[in-house]
C-alpha positions as CSV (number, residue, x, y, z in Angstrom):
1,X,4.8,11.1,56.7
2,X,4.9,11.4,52.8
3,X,6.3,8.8,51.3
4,X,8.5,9.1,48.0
5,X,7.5,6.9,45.1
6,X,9.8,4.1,44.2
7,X,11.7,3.8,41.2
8,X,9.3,1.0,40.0
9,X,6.2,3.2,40.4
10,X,8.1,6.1,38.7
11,X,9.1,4.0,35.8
12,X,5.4,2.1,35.6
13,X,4.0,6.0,35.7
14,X,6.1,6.9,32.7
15,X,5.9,4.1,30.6
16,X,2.2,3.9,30.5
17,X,2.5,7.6,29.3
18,X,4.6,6.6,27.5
19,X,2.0,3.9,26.0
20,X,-0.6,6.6,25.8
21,X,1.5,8.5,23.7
22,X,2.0,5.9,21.2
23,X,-1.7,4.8,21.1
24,X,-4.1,5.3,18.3
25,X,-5.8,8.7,18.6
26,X,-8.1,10.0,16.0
27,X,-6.3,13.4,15.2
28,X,-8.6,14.6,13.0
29,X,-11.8,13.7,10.5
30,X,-10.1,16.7,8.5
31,X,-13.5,18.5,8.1
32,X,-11.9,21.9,9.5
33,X,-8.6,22.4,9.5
34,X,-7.2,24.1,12.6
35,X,-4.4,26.4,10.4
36,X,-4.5,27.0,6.7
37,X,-4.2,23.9,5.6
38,X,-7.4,23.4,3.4
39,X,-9.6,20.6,4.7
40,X,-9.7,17.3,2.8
41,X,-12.9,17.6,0.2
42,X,-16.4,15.6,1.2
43,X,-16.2,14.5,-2.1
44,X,-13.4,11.8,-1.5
45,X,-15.1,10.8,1.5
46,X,-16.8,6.9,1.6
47,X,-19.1,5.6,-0.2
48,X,-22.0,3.1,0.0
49,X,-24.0,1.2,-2.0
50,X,-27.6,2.5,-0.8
51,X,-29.1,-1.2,-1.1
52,X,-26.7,-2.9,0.4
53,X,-25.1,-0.5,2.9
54,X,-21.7,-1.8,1.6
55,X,-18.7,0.4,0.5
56,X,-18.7,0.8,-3.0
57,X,-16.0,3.6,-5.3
58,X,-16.8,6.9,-5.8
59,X,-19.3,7.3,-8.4
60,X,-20.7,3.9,-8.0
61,X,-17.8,2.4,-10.4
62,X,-18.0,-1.3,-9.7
63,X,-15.5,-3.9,-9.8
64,X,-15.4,-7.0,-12.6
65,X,-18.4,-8.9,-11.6
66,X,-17.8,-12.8,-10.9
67,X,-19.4,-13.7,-14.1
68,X,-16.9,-11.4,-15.9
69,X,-13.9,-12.8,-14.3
70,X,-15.1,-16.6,-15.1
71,X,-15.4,-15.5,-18.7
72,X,-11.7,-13.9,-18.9
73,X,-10.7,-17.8,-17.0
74,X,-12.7,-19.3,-19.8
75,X,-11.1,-17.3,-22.5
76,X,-14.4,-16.2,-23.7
77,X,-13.5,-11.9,-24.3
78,X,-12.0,-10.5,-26.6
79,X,-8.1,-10.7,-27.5
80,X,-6.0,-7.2,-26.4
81,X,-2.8,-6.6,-28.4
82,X,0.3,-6.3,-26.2
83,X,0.9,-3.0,-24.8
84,X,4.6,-3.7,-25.4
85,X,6.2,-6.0,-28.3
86,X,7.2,-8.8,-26.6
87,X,10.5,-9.3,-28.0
88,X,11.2,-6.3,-25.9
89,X,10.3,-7.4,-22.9
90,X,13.0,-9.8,-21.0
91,X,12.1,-12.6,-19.4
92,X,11.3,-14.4,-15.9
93,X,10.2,-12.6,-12.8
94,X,11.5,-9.3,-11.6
95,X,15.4,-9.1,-11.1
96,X,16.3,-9.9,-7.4
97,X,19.4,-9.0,-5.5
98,X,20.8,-9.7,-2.3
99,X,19.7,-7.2,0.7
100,X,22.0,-4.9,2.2
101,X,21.6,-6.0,5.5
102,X,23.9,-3.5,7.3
103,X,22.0,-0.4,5.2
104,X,18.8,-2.4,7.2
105,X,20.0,-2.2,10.7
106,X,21.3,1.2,10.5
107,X,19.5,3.4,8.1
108,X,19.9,6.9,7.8
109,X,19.1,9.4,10.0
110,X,18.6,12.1,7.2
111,X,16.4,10.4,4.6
112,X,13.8,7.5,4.3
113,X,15.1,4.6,3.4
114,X,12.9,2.1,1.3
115,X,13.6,-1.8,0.9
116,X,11.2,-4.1,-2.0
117,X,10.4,-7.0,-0.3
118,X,8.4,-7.7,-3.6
119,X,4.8,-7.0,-4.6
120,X,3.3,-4.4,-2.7
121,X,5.3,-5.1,0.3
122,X,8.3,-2.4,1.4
123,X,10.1,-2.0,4.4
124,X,9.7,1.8,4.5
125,X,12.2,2.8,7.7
126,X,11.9,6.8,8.7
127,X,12.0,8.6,11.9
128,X,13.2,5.7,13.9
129,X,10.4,3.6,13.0
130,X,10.3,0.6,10.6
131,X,7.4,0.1,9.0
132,X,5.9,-2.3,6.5
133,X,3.2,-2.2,3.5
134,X,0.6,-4.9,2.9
135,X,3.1,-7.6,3.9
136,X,3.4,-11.1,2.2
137,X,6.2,-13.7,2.5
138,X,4.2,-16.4,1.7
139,X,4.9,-18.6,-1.4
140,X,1.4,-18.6,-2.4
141,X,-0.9,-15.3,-2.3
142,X,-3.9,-17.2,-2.2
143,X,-6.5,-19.4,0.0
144,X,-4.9,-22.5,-0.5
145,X,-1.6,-23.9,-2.5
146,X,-2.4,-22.7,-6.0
147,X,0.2,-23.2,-8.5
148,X,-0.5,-20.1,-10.6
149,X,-0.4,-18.1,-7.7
150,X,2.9,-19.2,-6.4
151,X,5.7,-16.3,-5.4
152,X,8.1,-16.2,-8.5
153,X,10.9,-14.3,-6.9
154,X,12.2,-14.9,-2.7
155,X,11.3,-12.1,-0.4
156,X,13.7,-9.3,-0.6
157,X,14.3,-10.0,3.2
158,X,14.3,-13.6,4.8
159,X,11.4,-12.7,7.3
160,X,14.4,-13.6,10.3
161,X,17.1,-10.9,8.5
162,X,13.9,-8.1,9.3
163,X,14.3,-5.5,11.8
164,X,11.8,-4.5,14.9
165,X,8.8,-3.9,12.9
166,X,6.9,-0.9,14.6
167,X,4.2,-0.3,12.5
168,X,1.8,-2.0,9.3
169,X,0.0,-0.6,6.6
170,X,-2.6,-2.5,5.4
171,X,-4.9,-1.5,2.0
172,X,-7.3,-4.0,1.5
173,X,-8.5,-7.8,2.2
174,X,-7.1,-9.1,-0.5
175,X,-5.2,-12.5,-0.4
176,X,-1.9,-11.0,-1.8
177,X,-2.0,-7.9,0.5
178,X,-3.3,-9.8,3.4
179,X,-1.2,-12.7,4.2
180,X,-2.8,-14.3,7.1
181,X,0.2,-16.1,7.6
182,X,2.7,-13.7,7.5
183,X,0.3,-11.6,10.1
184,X,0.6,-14.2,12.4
185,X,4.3,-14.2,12.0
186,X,4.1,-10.5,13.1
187,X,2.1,-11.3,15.7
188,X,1.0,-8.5,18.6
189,X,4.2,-6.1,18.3
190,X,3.7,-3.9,15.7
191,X,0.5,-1.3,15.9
192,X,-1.9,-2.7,12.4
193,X,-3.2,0.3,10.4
194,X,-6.2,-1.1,8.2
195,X,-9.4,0.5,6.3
196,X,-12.5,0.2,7.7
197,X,-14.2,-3.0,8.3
198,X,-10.6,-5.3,8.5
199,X,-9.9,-4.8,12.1
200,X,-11.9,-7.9,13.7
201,X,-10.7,-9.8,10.5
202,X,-6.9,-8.6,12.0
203,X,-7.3,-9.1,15.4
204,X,-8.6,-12.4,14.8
205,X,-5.7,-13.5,13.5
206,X,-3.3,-12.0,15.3
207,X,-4.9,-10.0,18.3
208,X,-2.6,-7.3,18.0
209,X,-3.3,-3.6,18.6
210,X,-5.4,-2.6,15.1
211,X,-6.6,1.0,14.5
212,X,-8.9,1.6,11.0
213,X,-9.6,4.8,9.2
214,X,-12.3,5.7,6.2
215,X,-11.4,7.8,3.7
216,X,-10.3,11.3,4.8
217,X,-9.7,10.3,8.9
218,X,-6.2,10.7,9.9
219,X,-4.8,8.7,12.9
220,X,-2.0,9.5,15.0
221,X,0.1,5.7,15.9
222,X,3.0,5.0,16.6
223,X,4.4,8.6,16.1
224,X,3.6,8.6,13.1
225,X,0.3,10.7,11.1
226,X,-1.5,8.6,9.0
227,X,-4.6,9.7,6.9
228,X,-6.5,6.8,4.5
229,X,-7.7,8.0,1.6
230,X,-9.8,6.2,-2.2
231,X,-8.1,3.8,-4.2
232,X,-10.5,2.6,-7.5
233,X,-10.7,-1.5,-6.1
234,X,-12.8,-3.6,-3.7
235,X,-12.5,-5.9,-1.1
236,X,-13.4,-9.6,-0.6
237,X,-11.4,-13.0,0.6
238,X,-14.5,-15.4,0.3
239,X,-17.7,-15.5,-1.7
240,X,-20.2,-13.5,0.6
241,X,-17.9,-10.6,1.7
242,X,-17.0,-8.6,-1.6
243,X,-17.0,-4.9,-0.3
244,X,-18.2,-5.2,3.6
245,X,-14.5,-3.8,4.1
246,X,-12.6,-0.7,3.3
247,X,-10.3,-0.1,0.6
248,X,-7.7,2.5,0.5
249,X,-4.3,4.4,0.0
250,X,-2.3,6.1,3.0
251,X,-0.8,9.0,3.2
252,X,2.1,8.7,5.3
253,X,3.6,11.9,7.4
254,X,5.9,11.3,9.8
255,X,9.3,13.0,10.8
256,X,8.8,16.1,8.0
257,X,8.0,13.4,5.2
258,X,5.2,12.7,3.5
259,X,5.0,9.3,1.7
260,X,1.5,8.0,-0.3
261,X,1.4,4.6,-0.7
262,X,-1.1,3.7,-3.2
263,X,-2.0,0.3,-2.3
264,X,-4.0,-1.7,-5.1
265,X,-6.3,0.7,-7.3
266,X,-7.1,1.4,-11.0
267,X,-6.7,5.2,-12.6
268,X,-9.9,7.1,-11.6
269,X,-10.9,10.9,-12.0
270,X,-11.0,11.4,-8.1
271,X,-7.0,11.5,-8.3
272,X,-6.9,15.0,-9.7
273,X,-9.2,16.3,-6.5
274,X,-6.5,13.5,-3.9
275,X,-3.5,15.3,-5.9
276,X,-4.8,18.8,-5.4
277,X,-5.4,18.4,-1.9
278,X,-1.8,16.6,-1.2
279,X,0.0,19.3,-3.3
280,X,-2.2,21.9,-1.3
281,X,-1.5,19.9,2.0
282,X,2.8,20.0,1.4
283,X,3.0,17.7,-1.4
284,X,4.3,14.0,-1.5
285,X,8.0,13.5,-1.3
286,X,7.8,9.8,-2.5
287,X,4.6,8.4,-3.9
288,X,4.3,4.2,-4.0
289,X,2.7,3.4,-7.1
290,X,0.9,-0.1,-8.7
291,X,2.5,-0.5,-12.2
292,X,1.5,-4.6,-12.8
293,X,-1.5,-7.1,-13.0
294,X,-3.5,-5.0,-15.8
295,X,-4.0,-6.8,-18.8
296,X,-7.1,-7.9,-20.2
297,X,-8.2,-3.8,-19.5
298,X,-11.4,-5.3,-19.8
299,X,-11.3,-6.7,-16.4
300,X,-8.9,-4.9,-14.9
301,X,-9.4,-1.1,-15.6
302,X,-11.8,-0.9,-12.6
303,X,-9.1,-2.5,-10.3
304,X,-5.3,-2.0,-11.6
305,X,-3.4,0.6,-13.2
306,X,-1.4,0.4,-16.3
307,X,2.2,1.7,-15.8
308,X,1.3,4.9,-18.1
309,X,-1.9,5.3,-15.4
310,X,0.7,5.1,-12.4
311,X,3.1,8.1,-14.8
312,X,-0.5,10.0,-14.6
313,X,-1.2,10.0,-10.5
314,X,2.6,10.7,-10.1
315,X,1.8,13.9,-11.8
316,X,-1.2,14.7,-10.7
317,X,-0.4,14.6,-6.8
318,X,3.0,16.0,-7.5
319,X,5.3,13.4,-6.1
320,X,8.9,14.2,-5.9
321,X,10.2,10.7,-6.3
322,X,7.7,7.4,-7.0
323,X,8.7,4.1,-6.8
324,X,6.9,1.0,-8.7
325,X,5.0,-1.3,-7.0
326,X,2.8,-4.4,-7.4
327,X,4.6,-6.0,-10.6
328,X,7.0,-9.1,-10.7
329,X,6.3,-11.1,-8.0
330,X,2.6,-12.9,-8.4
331,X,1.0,-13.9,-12.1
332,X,-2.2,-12.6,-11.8
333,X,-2.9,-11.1,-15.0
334,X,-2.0,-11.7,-18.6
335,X,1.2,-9.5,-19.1
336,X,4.3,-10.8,-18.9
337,X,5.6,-10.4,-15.6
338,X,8.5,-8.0,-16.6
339,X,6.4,-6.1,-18.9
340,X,5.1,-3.2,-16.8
341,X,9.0,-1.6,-16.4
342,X,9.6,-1.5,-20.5
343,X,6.2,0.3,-20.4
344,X,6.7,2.7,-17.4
345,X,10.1,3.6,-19.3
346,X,8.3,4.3,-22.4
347,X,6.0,6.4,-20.6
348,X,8.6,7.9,-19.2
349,X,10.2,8.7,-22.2
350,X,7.6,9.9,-24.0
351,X,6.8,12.5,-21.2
352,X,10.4,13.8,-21.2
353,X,10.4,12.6,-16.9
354,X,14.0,11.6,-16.1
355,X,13.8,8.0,-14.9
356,X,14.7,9.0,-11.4
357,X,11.9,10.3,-10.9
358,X,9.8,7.4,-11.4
359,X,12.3,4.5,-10.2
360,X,11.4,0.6,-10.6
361,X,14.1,-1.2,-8.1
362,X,15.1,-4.8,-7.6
363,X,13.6,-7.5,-5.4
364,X,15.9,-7.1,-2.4
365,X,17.2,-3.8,-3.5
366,X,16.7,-0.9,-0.9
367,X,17.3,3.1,-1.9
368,X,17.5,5.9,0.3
369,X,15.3,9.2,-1.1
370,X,16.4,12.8,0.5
């Protein structure tokens, strides 16, 4: 006698497919492309310091040593000019304004809709999945209470007002990309995305399911197609661990759109190779791009764009729509907080690119791009 299987077995059957489907499987290293698409160049692929075996930028460019940074703290280099007149650049933190909470729990089915929690952290919802960028809702982005360092604007979205969170980006180790605390709050439901190196550092904390990439790998999680690929920055959260992990951008593909979120990185020559391969690739419809935290350029060239770098990688990988990141929320350079706007709109200017094409939003503020 054959017996019929039960509605439980059926259903347990299913839903571990079900699990399988959603799992992280390596799609591709991108060497050979299986249709026209070309492959992504060796040339963006990681790097490492032959010494030391850790990863370093392409071409060797090194991040502001420790001896540098302790001169800038000790006001020891040389004095920069403003790159904008201050009399022209308001003041306080960047503008916040209440979320849209109902846009939040029903966003549209025909576009992605973005939310800025503040920093580098968005709520990027697409496809049926919500999905988060290097989040921080912590007062403080760093190892312990540090005035300077305090959060001068509320999250865009009390962490309780945010919806199922399927999926995270992470782009490096970094205390004000990852918030150890705020990871825990996430805790083991959403699938991690990280660059090399970060998982145990992620599972540790919050044992959920982590998958990593190095530059050029793509990963298939969640539904979603995610490829990391070079930001100009390095990695480190103590004294001993600068560049043992990955840094990186991701490009994000997933129901017909193509999103590139930049993470933390300075301009670097590498991004007209990255922005021939994405335009080659189908192009980015909206690019997230760091505008903030660059003054004195003598520290921070190697490590944070200016706003007129970020006007440059939007043009060179061809992004439809960018939106500004990484300014407003944390001091953690020189410039006034609300500086990097005024400049991006002078850039903007100056280029003859309407200003809708390269959009700076409010804390709180969420936009839908077609």
């Amino acid at each position: 006698m054959i017996r019929r299987p039960s509605a439980c077995s059926l259903w347990f059957f299913i839903r571990t497919w079900l699990e399988i489907l959603r799992a992280d499987l390596p799609m591709s290293d991108n060497r050979a492309a299986g249709d026209c698409a070309p492959a992504y160049p060796d040339s963006l692929r990681v790097q490492r310091d032959p010494k030391t075996g850790r990863y370093q930028n392409i071409g060797g460019l090194p991040p502001p040593t420790p001896g540098r940074i302790l001169k800038w703290g000790l006001r020891l280099g040389p004095k920069e000019q403003p790159a904008v007149e201050r009399s022209r650049v308001p003041a306080g933190a960047a503008p916040v304004v209440a979320p849209d909470l109902a846009r939040i729990a029903a966003p549209p089915t025909d576009a992605v809709q973005f939310t800025w929690v503040g920093h580098a952290t968005w709520l990027i919802q697409v496809g049926g999945l919500n999905i988060l960028t290097d989040p921080i809702w912590s007062k403080y982005c760093s190892p312990v209470p540090w005035p300077m360092l305090r959060r001068r604007t509320p999250p865009g979205i009390p962490f309780d007002k945010l919806p199922r969170i399927d999926l995270v980006l992470l782009s490096h180790s970094h205390y004000d990309h990852c918030d150890v605390p705020t990871l825990r709050r996430l805790g083991v439901e959403p699938f991690y995305v990280v660059p090399a190196g970060l998982t145990q550092f992620v599972e540790r904390v919050n044992a959920g399911r982590t998958h990593e990439a190095e530059w050029g790998e793509t990963l298939a999680v969640a539904g979603a197609k995610l490829t990391a690929v070079p930001a100009l920055h390095f990695s480190a959260r103590g004294v001993h661990d600068r560049n043992r992990a990955l840094w990186c951008g991701w490009l994000l593909e997933v129901a017909g759109k193509r999103i590139y979120f930049a993470g933390d990185t300075g301009m670097a020559q590498f991004f007209g190779e990255l922005g021939a391969w994405l335009r080659a690739t189908g192009g980015v419809d909206v690019a997230l791009l760091p505008i903030g935290a660059y003054q004195p350029r003598w520290v921070m060239t190697p490590v944070h764009c200016t706003a007129t770098d970020a006007m440059e990688i939007h043009q060179l990988i061809g992004a439809r729509q960018s939106l500004a990141i990484h300014w407003g929320t944390f001091v953690l350079t020189e410039e006034p907080l609300r500086e990097p706007p005024v400049l991006l709109a002078d850039t903007l200017a100056a280029r003859g690119v309407p200003p809708e094409q390269f959009r700076t939003l409010a804390v709180g503020e969420t936009v839908a791009v077609r």
